[in-house]
N, C-alpha and C positions, 0 to 999 in steps of 0.2 A: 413581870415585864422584862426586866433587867435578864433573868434567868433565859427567858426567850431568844431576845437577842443572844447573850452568848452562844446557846445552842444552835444560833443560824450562822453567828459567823464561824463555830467547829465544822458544820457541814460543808459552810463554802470552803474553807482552808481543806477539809479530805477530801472536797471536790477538782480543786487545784490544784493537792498534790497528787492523787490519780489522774489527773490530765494531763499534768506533768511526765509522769511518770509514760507514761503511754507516747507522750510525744518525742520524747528519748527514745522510749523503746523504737519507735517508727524510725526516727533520724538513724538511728544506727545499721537500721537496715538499711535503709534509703544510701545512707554514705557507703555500707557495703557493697551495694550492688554495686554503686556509683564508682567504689574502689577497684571492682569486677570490670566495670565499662571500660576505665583508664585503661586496666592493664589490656584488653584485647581490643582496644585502638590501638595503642603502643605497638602490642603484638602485628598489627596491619602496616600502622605506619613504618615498621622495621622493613618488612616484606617488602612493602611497595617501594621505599628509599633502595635494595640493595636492587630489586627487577629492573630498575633505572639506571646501572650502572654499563653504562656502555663498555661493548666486546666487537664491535663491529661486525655483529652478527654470527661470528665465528667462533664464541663463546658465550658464556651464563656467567654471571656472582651466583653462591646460596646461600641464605644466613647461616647456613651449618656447614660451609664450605670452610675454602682457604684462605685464611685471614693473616694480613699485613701490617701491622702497627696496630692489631685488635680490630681492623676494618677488612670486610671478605675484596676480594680482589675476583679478577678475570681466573674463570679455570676454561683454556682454550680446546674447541675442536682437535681430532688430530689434524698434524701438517699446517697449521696456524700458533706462532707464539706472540711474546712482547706483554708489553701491560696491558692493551685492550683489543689485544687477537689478532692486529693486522697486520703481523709480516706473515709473509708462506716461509716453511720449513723447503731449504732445495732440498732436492731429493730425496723427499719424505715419501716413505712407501705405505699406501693405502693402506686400511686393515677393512678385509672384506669375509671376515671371519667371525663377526659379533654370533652371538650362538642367541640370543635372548633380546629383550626390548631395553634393557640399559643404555641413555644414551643412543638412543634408535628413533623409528618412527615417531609413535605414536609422543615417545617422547620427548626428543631434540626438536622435533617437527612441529607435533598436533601441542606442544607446551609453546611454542614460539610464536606458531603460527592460526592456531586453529581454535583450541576451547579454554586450557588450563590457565594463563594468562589472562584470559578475560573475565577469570571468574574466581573474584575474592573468597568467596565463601567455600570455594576447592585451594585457593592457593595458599590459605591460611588456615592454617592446625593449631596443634598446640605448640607453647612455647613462641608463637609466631613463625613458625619454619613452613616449607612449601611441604603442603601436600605432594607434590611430586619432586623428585630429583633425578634423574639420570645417573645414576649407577647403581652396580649390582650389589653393594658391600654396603648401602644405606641403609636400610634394615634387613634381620634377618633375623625375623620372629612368624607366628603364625598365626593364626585366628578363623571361628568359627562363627557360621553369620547361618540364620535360619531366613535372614533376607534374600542371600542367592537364589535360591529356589521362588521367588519371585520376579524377578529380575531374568531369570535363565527363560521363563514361558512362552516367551517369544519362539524358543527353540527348543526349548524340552517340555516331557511334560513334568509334573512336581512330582519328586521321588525322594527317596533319603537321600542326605548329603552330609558331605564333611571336607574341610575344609583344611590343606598346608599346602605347601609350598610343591610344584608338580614335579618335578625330580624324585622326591622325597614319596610322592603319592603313587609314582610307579613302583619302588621298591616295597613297600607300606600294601598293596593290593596284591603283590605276590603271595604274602607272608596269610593272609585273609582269604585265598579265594577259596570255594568251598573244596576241602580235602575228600572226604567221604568215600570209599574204597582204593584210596592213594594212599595208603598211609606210610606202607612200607615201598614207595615206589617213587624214583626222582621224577621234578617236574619238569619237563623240558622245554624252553623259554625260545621263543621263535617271532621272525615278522618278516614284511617281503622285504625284499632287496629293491630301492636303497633303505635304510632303516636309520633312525635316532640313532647315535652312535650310545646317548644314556643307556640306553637296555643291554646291552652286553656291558657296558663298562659297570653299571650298579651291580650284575649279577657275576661278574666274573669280581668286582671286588669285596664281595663277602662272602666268598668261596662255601657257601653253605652246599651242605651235602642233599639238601632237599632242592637245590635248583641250578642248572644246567645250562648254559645257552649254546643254540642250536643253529644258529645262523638262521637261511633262507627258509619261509614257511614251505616256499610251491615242494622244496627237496622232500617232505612229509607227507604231501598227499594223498600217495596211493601205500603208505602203510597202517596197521592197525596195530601196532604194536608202540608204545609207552604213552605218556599221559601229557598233554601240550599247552601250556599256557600262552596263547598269540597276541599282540599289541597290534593293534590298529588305529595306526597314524596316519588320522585323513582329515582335511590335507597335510601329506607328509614332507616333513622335513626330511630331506631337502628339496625334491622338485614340486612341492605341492599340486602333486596328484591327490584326488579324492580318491582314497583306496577302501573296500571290502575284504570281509575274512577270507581268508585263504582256505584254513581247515572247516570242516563240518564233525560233527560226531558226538555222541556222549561225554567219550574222552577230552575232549575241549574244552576250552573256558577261555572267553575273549576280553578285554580287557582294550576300549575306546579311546583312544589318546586326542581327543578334541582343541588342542593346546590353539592350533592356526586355527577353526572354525569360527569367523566373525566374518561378515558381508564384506571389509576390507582387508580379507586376503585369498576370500573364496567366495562364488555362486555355494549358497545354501539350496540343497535342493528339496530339500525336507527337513521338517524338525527333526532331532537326533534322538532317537528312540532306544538303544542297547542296553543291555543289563550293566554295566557297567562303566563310565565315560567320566572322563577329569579332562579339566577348564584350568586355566591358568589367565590370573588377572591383567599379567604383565601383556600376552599378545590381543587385550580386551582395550587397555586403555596407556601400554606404556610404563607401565609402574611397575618393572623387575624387580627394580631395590628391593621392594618392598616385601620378597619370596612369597609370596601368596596364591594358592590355587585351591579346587575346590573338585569333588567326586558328585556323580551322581550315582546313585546305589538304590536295585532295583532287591535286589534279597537282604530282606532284613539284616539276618544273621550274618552276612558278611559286614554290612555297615558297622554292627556293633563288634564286629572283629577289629574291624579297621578304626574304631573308633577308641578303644582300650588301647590297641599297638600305637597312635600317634600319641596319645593322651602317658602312654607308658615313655616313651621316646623324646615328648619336648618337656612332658612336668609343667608345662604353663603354657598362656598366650599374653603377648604381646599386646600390651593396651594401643599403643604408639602403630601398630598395624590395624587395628581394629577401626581407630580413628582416621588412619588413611583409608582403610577399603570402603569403611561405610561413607564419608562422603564422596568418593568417587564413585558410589555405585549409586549413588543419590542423583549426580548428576550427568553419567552417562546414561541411563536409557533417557532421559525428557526426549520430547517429541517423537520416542521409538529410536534413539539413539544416534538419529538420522545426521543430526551437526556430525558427530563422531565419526561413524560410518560414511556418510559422503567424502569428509574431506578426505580420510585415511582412502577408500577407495579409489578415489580419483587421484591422490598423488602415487600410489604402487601402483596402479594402473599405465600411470605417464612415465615411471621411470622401467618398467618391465618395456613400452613401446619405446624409449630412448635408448634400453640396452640391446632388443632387437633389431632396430635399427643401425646398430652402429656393427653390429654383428653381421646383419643382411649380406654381404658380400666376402665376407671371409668364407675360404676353403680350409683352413686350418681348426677352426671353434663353431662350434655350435651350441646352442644353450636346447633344454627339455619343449615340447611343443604343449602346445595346451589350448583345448577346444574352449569356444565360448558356450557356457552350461547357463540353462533358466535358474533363477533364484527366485526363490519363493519368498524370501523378505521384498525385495523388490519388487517383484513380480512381476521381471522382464527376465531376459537374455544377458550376461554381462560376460564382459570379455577378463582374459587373464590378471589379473593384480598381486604373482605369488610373494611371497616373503623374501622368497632366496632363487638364484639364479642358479643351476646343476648345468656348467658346462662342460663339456665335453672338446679333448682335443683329438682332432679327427686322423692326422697323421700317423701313420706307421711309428715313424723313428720318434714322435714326443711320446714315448711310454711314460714320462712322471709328469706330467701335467701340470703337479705342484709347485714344481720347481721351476718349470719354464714361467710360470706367472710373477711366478716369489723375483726370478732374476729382472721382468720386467717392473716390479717395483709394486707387485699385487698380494695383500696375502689373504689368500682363502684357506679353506678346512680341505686338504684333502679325501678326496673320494674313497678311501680304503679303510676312511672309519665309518664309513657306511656302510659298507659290505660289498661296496660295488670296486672296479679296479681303481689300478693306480693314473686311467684316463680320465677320471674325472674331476672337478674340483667345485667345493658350492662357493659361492660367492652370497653376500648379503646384500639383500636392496633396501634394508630397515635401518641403515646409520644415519646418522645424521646428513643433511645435505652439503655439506663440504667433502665429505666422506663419499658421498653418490657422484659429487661432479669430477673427484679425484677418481673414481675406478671408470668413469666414461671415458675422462680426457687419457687413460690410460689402457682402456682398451680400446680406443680409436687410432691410438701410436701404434699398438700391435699390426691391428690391422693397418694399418698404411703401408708399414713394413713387408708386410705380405704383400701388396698392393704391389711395392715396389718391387721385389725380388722377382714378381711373375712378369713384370714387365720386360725385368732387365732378360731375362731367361727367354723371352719372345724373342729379341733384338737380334 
């Protein structure tokens, strides 16, 4: 009997100390996760305390920003300083020269005013930092997502893809495109006028012996003689025309620059179907920093070209890009992207009719004209919303165009790094809106001036 009992109370004691033992094991997970929870609340609550720091609208805090006593502080618009943005800078001259979305639209704007802000689980990363930042210098890694090609259906159809940063993917598909009876013959690099200014400056700065650039495509038309590599930027920077290949022939080989193609900043008029076509995240949602772009690739054998040459070139990706592109890509298509897309349409829309208007009566400038085209995302008619403003100074005696802007307190990209003369100048309509109300309020002074000077010349 005696024997009994002991052997029952051995089993309850291994019964106990296995329950034990198991409910430690549990609690440790439990406080781990729980230690997991802390820190990305922490992480949140960082986020949320520094988006709350007033700029007067004229600037941002960012946890990764520029910090004062160990606390981030106001980093202000141009032409606004002080600690919380709101003096004006006199005589601060515009920059209407932004080349990319750094601190632009989608994101000064659609972060302030439209999706990124409202949406913690985009504004919070790793570390607690914002998934978006406005600038170009915030990261500069790359990364390869086989989710694009899901995400892109709405407009392409599914093809191989690869994914860096789009500057990088124009030079990176030269070096790729199929060579096959070229071998011993340069290739020569061409697109219409006005053109990216990147394609001649990537190819004329790696003076490589296999590639040429040739300026204007139409110049090439009616010959048959060397072998033509063409970029087609539609809509193109800088007047965003929907543009078409120039060249036809064997000897050809196109190369799709889709960089602008999003419903706000063009009528889609079809899904984009070429052998060839790169995307850029940054005129998608705003996120330049982040250098991220992406190829669609219809022959294999170039993909895997291009795939070895960027894989030879960066030796890694970027986890901290990886984690930015995939939830932003998470969250701009919902409902067909349409939160995104509406508001960015509808505010380039309002600022292209605000610079037209202010322009309407000037004899001196003119900006590019632009039909309203069907869009088949929409599946209506929509009128103009381009990126960038290409104006034009119409006078004889203003041959530098640039300068007369630059002297009124304007600074755009001269027109002669497009290919086109020294009459033109692009202007941005993608900065921030401090940035947009300062090149109105300053091209409305021009125009006045004109205004007055035809008067006084009446009298």
């Amino acid at each position: 009997m005696a024997s009994t009992q002991i052997w029952i109370y051995f089993v309850c004691l291994a019964c106990s100390l296995i329950l034990n033992v198991l409910l430690l094991r549990n609690n440790n997970v439990y406080l781990g996760s729980l230690k997991e929870l802390i820190w990305t609340r922490r992480a949140a609550e960082e986020a949320e305390a520094v988006a709350a720091i007033g700029c007067s609208f004229h600037g941002k805090a960012y946890v990764d920003g520029v910090l004062e006593n160990g606390q981030p502080v106001c980093e202000c618009n141009s032409c606004f300083t002080g600690p919380d943005c709101s003096q004006p800078v006199p005589g601060c001259d515009v920059g209407a020269n932004r080349h990319g979305w750094g601190s632009t639209l989608l994101g000064a704007i659609l972060d302030a005013a439209c999706c990124w802000q409202r949406r913690s689980s985009v504004r919070v990363a790793s570390n607690g930092q914002y998934i978006y930042r406005p600038s170009f210098w915030h990261t500069s890694s790359y990364v390869t997502f086989e989710y694009y090609t899901l995400l892109l259906e709405m407009y392409t159809q599914k093809e191989s893809s690869y994914s860096w940063e789009l500057a990088q993917l124009n030079f990176s598909m030269l070096q790729c495109m199929p060579s096959h009876q070229i071998i011993h013959q340069t290739l020569l690099i061409v697109a219409s006028i006005p053109f990216d200014p990147v394609y001649q400056q990537q190819t004329d700065f790696f003076k490589s012996k296999n590639f040429q650039f040739q300026g204007d495509a139409s110049m090439w038309k009616n010959t048959r003689n060397g072998t033509f590599i063409e970029f087609v930027n539609s809509p193109s920077n800088p007047d965003g025309q929907l543009k078409k290949t120039v060249l036809q022939g064997p000897q050809v080989k196109t190369i799709h620059d889709h960089g602008y193609y999003w419903p706000h900043f063009t009528p889609i008029p079809a899904p984009a179907d070429e052998d060839v076509m790169i995307f850029s995240l940054s005129k998608l949602t705003g996120n330049a920093g982040s250098r991220f772009g992406w190829a669609l690739i219809k022959d294999e054998a170039v993909y895997k070209k291009m795939s070895t040459y960027v894989t030879m070139n960066t030796l890694g990706i970027s986890k901290d890009t990886q984690l930015r592109a995939l939830q932003l890509l998470k969250v701009a298509p919902e409902g067909r992207g349409r939160q995104l897309f509406d508001f960015g349409y509808k505010t380039m829309k309002q600022r292209w009719e605000r610079l037209s208007d202010a322009l309407s009566t000037s004899k001196r400038f003119s900006i590019q004209e632009i039909e309203p085209l069907y869009c088949s995302y929409y599946k209506t008619f929509k009128d103009p919303s381009p990126a960038y403003a290409w104006l034009k100074c119409e006078r004889e005696e203003d041959k530098e165009c640039y300068t007369i802007l630059k002297d009124a307190g304007i600074i755009g990209v001269d027109g002669t790094l497009f290919g086109a003369g020294s009459g033109f100048v692009r202007l941005s309509l993608i900065n921030s809106q401090d940035d947009f109300n300062m090149l109105l309020y300053k091209i409305k002074k021009l125009v006045a001036k004109e205004d007055d000077k035809d008067a006084r010349n009446t009298m």
